[in-house]
Backbone bond lengths (Angstrom), bond angles and torsions (degrees), N, CA, C in turn:
res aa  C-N    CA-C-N  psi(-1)  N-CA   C-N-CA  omega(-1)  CA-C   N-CA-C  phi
1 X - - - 1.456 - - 1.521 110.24 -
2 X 1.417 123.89 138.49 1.260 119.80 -174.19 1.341 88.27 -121.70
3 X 1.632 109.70 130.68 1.103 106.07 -170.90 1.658 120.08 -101.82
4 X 1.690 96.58 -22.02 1.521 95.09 169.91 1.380 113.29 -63.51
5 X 1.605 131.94 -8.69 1.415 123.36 176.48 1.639 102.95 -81.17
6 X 1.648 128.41 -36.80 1.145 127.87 -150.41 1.781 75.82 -90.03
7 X 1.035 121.81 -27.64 1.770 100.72 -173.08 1.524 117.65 -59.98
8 X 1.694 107.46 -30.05 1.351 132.96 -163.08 1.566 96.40 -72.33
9 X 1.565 109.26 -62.53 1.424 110.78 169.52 1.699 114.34 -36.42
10 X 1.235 107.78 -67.41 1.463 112.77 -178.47 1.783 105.17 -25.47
11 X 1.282 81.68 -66.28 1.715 82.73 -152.75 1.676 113.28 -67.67
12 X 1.229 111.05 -16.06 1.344 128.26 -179.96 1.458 91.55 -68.77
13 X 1.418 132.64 -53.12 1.752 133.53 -174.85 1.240 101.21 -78.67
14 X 1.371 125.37 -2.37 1.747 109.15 -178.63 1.321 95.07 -95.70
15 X 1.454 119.96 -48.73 1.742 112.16 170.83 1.613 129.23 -43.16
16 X 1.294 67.81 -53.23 2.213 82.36 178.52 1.578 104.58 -67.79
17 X 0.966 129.79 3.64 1.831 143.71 -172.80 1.557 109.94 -108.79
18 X 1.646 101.20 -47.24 1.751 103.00 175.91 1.666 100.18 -91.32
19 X 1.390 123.33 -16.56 1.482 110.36 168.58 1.701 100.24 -57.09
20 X 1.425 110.20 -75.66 1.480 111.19 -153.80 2.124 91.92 -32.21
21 X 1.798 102.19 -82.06 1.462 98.84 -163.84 1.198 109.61 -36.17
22 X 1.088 149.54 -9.08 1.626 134.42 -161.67 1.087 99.49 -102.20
23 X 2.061 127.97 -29.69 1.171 126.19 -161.75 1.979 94.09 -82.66
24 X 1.861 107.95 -46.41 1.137 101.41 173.01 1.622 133.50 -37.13
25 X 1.698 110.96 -40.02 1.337 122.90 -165.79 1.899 95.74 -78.33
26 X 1.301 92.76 -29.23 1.846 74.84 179.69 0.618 121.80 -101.82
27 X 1.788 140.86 23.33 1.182 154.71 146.13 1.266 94.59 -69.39
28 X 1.425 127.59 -87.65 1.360 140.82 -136.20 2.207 91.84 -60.85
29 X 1.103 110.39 -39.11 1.336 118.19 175.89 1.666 102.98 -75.04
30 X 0.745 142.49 -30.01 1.597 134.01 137.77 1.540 127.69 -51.03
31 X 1.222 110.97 -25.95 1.501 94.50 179.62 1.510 94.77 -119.42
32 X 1.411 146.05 34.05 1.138 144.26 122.46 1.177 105.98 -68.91
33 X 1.801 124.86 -61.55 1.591 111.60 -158.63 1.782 107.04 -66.58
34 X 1.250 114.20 -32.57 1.626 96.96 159.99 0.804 133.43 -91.87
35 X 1.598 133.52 12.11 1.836 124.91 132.73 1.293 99.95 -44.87
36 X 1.378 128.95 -79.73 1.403 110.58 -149.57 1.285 110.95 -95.17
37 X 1.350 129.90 36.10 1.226 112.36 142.25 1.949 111.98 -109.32
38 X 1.165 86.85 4.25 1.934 96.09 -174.20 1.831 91.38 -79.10
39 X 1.464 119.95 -48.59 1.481 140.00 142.11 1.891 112.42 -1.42
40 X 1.455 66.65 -101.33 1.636 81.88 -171.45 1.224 122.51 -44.47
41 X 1.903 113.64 -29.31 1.658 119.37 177.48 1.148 116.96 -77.63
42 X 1.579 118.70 -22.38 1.444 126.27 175.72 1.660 104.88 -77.03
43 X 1.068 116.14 -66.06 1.907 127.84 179.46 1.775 102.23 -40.15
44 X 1.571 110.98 -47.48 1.997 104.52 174.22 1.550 113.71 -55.41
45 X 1.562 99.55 -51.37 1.556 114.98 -173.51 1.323 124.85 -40.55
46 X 1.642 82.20 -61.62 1.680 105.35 162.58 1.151 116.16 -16.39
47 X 1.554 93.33 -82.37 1.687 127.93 -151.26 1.609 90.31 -69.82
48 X 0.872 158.69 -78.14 1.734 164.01 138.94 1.486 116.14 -11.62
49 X 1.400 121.96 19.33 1.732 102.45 -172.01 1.279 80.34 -86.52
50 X 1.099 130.94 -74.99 1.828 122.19 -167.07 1.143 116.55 -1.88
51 X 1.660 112.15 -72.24 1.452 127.38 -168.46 1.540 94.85 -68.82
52 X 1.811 134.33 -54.08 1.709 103.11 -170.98 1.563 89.65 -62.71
53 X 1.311 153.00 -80.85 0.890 106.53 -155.65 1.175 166.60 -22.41
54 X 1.496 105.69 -44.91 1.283 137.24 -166.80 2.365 93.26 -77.47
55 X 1.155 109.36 -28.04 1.485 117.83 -165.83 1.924 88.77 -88.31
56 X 1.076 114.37 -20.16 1.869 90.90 -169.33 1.571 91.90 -98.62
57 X 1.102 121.58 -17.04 1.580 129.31 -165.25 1.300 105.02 -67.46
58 X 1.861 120.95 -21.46 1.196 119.23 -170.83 1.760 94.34 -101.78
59 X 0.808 126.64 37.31 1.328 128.49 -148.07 1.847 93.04 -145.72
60 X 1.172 117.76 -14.42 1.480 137.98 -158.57 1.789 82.39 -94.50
61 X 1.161 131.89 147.93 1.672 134.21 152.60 1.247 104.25 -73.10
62 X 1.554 143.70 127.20 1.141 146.45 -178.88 1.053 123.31 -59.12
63 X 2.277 114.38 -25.08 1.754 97.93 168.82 1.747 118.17 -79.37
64 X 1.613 114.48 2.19 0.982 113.14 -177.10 1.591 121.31 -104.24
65 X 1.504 104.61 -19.89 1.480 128.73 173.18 1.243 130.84 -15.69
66 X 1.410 103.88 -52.84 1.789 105.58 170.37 1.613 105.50 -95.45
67 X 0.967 110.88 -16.87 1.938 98.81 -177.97 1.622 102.68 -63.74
68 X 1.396 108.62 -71.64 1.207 125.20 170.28 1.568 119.81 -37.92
69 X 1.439 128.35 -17.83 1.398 125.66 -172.66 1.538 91.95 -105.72
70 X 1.187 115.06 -21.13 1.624 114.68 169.90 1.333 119.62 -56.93
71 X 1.442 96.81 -52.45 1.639 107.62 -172.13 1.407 100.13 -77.03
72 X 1.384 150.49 -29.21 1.454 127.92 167.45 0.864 99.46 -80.00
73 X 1.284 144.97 -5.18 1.708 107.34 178.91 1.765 98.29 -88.77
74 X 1.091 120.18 -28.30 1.825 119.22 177.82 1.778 100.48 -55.34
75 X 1.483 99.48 -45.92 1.663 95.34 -174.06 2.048 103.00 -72.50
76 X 1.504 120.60 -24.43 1.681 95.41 -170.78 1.630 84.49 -82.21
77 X 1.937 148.35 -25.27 0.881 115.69 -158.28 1.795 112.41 -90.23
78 X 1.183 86.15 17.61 2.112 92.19 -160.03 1.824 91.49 -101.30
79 X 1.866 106.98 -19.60 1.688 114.18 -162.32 2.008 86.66 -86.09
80 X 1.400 83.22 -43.92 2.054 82.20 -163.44 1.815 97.35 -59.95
81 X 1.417 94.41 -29.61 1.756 88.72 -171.53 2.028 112.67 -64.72
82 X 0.987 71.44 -26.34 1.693 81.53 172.17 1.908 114.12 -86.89
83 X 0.644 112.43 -49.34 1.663 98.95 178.23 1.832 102.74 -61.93
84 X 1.380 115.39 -36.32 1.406 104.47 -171.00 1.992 103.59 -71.99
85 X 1.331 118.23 -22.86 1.693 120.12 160.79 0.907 126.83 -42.07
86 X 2.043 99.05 -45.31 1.510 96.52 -161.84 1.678 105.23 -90.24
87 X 1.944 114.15 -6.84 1.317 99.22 173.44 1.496 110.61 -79.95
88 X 1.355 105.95 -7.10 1.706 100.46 -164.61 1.800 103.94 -75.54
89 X 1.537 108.15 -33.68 1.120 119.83 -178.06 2.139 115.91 -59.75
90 X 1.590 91.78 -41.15 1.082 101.10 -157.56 2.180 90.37 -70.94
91 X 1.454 102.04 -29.59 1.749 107.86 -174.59 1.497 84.44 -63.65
92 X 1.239 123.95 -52.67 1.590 128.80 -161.60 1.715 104.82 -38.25
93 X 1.811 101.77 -76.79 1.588 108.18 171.41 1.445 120.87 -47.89
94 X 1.285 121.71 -65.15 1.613 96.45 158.62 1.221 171.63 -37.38
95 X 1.510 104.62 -22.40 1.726 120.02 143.90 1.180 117.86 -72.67
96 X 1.587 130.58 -15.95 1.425 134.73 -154.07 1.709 90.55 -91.74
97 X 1.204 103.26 -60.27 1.427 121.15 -158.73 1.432 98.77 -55.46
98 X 1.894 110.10 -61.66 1.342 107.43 -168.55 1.485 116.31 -61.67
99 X 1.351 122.85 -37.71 1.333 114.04 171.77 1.547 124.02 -68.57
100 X 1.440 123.87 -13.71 1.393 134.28 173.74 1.767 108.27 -74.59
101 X 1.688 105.72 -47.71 1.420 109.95 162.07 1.481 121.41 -20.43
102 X 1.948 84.77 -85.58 1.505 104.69 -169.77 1.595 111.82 -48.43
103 X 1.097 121.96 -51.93 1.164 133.00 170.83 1.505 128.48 -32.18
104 X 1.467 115.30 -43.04 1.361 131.60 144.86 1.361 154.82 -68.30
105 X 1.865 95.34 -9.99 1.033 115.30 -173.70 1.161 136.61 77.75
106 X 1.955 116.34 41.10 1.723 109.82 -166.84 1.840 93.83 -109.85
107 X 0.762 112.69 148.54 1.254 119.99 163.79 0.965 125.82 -53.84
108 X 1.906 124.80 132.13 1.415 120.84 -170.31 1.008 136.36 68.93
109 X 1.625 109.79 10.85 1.483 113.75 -160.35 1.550 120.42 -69.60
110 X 0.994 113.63 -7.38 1.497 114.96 170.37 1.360 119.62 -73.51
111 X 1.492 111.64 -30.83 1.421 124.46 -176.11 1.777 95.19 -62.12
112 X 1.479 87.77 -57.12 1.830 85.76 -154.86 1.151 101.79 -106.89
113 X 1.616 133.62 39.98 1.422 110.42 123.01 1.716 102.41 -104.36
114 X 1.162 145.26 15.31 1.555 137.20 129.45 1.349 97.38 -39.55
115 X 1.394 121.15 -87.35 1.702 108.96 -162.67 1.662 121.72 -66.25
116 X 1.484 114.76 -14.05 1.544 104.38 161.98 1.523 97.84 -57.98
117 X 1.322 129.40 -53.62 1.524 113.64 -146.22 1.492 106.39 -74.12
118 X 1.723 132.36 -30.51 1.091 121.22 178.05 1.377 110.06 -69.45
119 X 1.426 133.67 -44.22 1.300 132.64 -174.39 1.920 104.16 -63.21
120 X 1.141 114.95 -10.57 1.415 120.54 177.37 1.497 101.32 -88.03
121 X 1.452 121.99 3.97 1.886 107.27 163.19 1.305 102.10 -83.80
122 X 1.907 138.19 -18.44 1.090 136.48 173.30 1.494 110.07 -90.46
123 X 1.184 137.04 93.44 1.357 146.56 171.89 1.728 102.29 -14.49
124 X 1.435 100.33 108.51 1.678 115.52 157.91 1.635 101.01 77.72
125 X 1.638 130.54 10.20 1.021 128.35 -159.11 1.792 96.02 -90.88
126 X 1.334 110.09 -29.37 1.761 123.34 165.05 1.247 113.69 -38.13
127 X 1.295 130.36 -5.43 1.289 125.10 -154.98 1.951 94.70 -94.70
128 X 1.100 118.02 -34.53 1.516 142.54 132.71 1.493 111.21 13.03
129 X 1.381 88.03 -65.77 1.581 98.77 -170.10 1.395 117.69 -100.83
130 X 1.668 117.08 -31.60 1.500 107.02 138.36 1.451 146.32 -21.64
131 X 1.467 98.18 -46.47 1.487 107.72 173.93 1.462 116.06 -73.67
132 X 1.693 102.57 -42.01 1.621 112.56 -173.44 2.338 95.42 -50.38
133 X 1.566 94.60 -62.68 1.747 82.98 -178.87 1.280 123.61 -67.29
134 X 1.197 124.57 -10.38 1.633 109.69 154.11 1.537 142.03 -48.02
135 X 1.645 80.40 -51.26 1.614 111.66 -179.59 2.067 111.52 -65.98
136 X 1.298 102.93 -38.92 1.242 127.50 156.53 2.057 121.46 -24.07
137 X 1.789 72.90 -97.27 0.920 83.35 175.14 1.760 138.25 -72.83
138 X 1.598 95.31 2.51 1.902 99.90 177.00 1.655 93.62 -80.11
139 X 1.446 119.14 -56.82 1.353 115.03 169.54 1.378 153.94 -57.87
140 X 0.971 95.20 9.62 1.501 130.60 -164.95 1.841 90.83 -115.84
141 X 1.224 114.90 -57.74 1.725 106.67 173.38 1.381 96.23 -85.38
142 X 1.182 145.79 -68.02 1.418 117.34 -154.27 1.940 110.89 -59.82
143 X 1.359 117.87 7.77 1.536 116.43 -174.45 1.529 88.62 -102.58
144 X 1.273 126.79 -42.45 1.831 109.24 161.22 1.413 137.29 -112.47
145 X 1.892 93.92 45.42 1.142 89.90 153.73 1.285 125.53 95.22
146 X 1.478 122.76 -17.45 1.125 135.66 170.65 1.591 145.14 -119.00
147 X 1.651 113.46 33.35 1.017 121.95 174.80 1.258 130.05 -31.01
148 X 1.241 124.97 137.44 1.595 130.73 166.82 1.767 110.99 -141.18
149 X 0.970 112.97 179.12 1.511 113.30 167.57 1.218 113.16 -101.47
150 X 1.599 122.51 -4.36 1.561 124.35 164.36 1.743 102.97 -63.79
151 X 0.898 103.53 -28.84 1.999 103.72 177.45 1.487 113.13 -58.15
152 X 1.272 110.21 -27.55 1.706 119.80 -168.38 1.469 93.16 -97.94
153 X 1.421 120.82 -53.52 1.541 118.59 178.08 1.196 136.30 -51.47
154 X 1.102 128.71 -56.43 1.943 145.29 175.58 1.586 78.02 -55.11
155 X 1.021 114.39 -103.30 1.723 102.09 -139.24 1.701 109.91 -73.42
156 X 1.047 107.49 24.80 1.904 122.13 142.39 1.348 93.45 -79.12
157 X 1.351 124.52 -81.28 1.146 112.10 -146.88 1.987 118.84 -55.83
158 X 1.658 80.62 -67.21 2.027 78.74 162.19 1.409 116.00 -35.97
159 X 1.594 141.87 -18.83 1.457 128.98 -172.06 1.682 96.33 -82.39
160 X 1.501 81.86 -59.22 2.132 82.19 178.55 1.816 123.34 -48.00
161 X 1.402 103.17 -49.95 1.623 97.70 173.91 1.073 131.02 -55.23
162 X 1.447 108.12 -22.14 1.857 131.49 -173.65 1.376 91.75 -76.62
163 X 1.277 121.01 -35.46 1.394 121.86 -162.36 1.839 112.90 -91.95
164 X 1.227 94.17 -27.53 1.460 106.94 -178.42 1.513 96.10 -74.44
165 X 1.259 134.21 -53.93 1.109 155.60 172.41 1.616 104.83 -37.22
166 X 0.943 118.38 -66.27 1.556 132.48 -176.68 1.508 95.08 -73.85
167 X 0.822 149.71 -11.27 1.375 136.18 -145.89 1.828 96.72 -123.75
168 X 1.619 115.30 -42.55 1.248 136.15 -175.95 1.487 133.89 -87.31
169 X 1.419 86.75 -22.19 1.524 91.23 -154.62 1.736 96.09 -138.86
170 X 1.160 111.79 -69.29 1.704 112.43 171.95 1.333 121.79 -48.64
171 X 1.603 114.99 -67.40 1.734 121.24 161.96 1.061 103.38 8.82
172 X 2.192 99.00 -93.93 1.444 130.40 -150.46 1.634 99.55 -57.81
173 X 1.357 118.66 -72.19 0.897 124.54 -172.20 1.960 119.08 -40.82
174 X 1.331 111.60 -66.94 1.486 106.25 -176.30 1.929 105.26 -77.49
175 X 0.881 130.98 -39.37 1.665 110.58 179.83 1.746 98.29 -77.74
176 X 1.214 123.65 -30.89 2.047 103.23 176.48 1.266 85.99 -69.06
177 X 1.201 144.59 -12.33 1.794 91.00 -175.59 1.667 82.88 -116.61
178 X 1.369 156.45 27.85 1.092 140.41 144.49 1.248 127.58 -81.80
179 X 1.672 124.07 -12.72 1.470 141.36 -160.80 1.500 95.42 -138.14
180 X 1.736 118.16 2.03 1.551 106.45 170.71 1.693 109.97 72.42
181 X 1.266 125.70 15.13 1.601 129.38 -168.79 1.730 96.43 -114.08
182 X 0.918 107.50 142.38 1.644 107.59 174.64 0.968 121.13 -111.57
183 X 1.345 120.65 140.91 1.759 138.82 -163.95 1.413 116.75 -27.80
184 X 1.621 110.86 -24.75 1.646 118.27 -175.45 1.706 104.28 -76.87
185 X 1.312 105.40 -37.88 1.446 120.40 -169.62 1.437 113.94 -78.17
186 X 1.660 123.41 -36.90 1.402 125.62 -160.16 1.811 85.17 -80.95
187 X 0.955 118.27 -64.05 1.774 105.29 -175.43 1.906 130.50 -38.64
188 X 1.150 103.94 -40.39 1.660 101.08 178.58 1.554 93.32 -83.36
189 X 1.017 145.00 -39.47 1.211 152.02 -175.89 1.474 112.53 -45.13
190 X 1.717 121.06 -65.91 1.342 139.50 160.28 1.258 91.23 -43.60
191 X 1.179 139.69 -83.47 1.760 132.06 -171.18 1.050 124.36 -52.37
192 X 1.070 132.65 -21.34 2.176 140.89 155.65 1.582 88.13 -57.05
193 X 0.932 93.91 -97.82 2.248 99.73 -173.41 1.045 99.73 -9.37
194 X 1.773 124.92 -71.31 1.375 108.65 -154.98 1.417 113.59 -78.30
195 X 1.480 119.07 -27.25 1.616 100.00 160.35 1.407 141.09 -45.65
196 X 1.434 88.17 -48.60 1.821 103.45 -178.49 1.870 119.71 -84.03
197 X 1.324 100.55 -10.11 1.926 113.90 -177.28 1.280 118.70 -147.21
198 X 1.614 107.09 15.33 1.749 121.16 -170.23 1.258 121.22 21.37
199 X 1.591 134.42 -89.67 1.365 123.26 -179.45 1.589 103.05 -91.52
200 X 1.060 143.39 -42.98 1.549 129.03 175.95 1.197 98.15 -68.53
201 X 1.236 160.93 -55.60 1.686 158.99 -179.31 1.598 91.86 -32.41
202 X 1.293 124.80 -48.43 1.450 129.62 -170.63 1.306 117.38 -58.22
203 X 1.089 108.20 -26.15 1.554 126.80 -139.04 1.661 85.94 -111.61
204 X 1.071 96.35 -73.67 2.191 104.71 -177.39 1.368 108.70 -77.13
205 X 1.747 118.36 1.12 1.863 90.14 166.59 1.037 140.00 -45.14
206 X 1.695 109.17 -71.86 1.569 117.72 164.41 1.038 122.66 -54.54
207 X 1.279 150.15 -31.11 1.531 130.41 174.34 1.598 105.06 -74.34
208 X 1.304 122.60 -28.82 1.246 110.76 -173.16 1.585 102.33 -92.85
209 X 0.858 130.30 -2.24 1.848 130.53 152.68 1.347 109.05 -69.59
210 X 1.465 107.51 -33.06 1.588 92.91 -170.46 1.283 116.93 -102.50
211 X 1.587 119.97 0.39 1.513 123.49 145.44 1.204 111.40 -61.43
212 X 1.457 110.34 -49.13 1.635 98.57 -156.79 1.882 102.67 -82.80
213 X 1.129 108.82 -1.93 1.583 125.71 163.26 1.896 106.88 -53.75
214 X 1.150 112.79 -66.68 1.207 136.70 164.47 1.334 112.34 -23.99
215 X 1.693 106.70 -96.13 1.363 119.46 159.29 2.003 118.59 -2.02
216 X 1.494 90.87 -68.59 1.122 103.32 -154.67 1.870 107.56 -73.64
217 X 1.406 108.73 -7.85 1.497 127.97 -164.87 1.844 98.85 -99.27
218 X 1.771 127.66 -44.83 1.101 149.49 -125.97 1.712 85.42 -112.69
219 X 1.444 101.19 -54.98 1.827 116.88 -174.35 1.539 121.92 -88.30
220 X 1.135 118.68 -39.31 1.605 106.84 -125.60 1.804 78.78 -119.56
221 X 1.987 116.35 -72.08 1.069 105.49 166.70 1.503 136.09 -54.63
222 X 1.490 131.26 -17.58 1.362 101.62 157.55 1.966 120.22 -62.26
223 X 1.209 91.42 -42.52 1.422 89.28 -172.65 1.861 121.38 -40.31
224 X 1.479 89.34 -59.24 1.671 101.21 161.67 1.774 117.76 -41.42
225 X 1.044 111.69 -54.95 2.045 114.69 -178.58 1.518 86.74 -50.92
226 X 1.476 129.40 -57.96 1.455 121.50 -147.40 1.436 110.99 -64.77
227 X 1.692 101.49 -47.29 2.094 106.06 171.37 1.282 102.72 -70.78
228 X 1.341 149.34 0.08 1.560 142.02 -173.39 1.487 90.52 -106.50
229 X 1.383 134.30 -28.50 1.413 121.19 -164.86 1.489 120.28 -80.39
230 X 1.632 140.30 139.72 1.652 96.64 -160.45 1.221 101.62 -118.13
231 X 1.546 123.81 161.22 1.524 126.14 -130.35 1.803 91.39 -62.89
232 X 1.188 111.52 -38.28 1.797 108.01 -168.40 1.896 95.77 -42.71
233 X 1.116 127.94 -50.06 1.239 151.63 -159.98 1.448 112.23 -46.49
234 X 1.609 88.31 -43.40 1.417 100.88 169.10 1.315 134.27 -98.01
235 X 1.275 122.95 -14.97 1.527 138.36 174.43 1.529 90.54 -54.79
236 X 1.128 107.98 148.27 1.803 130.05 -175.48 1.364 107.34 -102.69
């Protein structure tokens, strides 16, 4: 045994040992100090939306004041209509999953289709918890003894149908009619975003279709009816 080599080792694994904990502690101390300041900015906001409101409103030109306060309020009620979709979706995958689980037999399945369905408000982030019941349930049979590849299959398959399901049918249906976009529109739409902004593109397609839906309804088509209308049309 040479020990000045095993000392070298040592100390080489004691560094690489206080790296990891040190890297852990300044994570975990990072994602406390932005809880509570993610906290505290929401609880001011809160407590103060009246007043910013009331401060950008003077900030509005007064012949434009109410047009313009029209059109954001269509865009905050078309934005809230969309986060309440994506919780309905995310309740949606979570009964699906957990009862597809249990049904198959993975362990815990209640736990982790709860966390498939929240990680399902981040587009494809469920996939997370797919893995968690795989991993599950292979260990869970090879610890008594009875492996098969039906253990890997069933709750593959239930993950994909949940997904096909969510992806086909729930999507279109509950965010087009929360953002006013219809089932033909919310699909190429989600696929523009994620080409051009991959996971945030995913995330801000539909609401930002259904502002610029707005926009384009509030601005652009009246203007068009008025040059399409012909002057007789308009004489009173």
């Amino acid at each position: 045994l040479d020990l000045h080599t095993i000392g070298q080792f040592l100390i080489r694994a004691l560094d690489f040992g206080v790296g990891v904990v040190g890297s852990a502690i300044s994570f975990t101390g990072y994602l406390v100090l932005l809880t509570v300041l993610t906290s505290f900015c929401f609880f001011f906001f809160s407590w103060k939306f009246d007043h910013i409101i009331a401060w950008f409103d003077q900030l509005i030109p007064a012949d434009n004041r109410h047009r313009v306060l029209h059109i954001i309020g269509r865009m905050d009620r078309s934005v809230s209509a969309f986060i309440r979709g994506r919780l309905i979706q995310s309740l949606v995958m979570m009964t699906l999953l957990s009862i597809g689980w249990w049904i198959t037999g993975v362990p815990y399945f209640l736990l982790l289709g709860v966390i498939s369905g929240l990680l399902n408000l981040v587009p494809y982030a469920a996939v997370v918890g797919y893995v968690a019941a795989v991993l599950l349930a292979v260990i869970d049979a090879i610890g008594e003894g009875s492996f098969s590849w039906l253990i890997v299959l069933l709750p593959s398959l239930v993950y994909f149908a949940v997904q096909l399901i969510d992806g086909w049918v729930v999507e279109p249906l509950v965010q087009g009619k929360a953002t006013d976009l219809d089932p033909l529109s919310v699909l190429p739409v989600v696929l523009i975003g994620g080409s051009l902004a991959g996971l945030l593109g995913l995330i801000l397609a539909i609401p930002a279709a259904a502002c610029i839906k707005i926009l384009v309804q509030e601005l652009i088509i009246p203007k068009l009816r008025a040059k399409a209308t012909p002057p007789e049309a308009k004489a009173p």
